[in-house]
N, C-alpha and C positions, 0 to 999 in steps of 0.2 A: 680697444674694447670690442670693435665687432668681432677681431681675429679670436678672440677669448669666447664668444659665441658661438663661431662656425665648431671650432674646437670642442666645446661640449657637447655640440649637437653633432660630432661626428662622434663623438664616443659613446653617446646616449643610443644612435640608431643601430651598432650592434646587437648591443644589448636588448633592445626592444624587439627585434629582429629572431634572433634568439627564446625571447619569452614567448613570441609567439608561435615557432616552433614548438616549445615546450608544450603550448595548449594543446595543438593538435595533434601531438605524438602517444598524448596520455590517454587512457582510459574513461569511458564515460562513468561521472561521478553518481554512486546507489546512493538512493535516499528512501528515507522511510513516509511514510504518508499516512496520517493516524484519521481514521475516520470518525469525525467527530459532529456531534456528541455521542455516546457511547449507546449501544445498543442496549434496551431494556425491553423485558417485555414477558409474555406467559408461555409456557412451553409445555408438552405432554398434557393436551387438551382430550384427555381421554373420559370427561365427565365425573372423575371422582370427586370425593368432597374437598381434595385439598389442593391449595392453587399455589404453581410453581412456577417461581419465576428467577429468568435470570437478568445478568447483566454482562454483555461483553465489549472490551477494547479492543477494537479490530485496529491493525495497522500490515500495511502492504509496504512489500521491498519493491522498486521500480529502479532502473537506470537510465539517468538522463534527465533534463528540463521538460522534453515534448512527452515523457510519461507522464510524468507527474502532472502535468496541464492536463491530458486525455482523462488520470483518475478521476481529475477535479472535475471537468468536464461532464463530468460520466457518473460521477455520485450518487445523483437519485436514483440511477438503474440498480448501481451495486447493490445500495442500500437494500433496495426492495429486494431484491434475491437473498441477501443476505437476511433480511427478519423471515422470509420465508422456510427459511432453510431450519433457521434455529425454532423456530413456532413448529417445525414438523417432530422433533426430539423428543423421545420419550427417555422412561426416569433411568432405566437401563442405560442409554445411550450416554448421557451426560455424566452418569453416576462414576465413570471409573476412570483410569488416563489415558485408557487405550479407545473409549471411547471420543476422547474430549479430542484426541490427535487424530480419529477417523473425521471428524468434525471438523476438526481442522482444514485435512487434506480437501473436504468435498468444499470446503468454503473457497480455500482457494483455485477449485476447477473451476467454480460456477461463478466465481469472478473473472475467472480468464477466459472464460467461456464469454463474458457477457460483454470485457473488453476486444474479445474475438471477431462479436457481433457487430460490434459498434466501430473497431479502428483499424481489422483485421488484420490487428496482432495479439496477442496474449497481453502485452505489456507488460504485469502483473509477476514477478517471478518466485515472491512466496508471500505469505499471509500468516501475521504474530497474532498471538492473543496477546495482548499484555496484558490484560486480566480478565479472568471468566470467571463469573461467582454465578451460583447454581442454588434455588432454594425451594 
């Protein structure tokens, strides 16, 4: 019985040996991080009679466990730049694609900007709308 012990566990510790090579040979695993609850709120605050508002799904590409902890970490800061950003948009801005993807682009500087500030790296290596509705 032991000798049938030693023997699996001599055959197991290659293999385990090996897995764990595999870990560290690979690539750090991207994930996405959806900032949640979803951004709402009024935009192009230019005094006219009509009040517009939108709503967005932000979600950030990160790679690795310690980004994703730093985004968490770091949440309130985004957020707040991030409703700044969209509350500063007029009807122009929003209104067309090439708009909504300049929008895009500055959202996710001023989040890497802000992960910048705070972990002094970027972290952050793009920023999805998965939905932007505009009213």
């Amino acid at each position: 019985m032991k000798a049938w012990i030693l023997l699996m566990l001599a055959l197991t510790l290659p293999m385990a040996a090996h897995a764990e090579e595999a870990k560290e040979g690979e690539a750090p695993k991207v994930s996405y991080y959806s900032l949640t609850p979803p951004f709402v709120g009024n935009y192009a605050l230019d005094g006219g009679p009509k009040l517009r508002v939108y709503k967005a799904d932000v979600a950030l590409r990160v790679t690795g466990p310690e980004a994703a902890a730093a985004i968490k970490a770091n949440e309130p800061l985004i957020r707040n730049q991030l409703v700044a950003l969209f509350t500063q948009q007029t009807v122009e801005s929003m209104g067309s694609v090439e708009g909504k993807e300049k929008l895009r682009q500055e959202a996710l500087k001023q989040t890497q900007q802000v992960m910048n500030d705070e972990t002094g790296k970027p972290v952050v290596e793009d920023l999805l709308f998965n939905n932007l509705i505009i009213q």
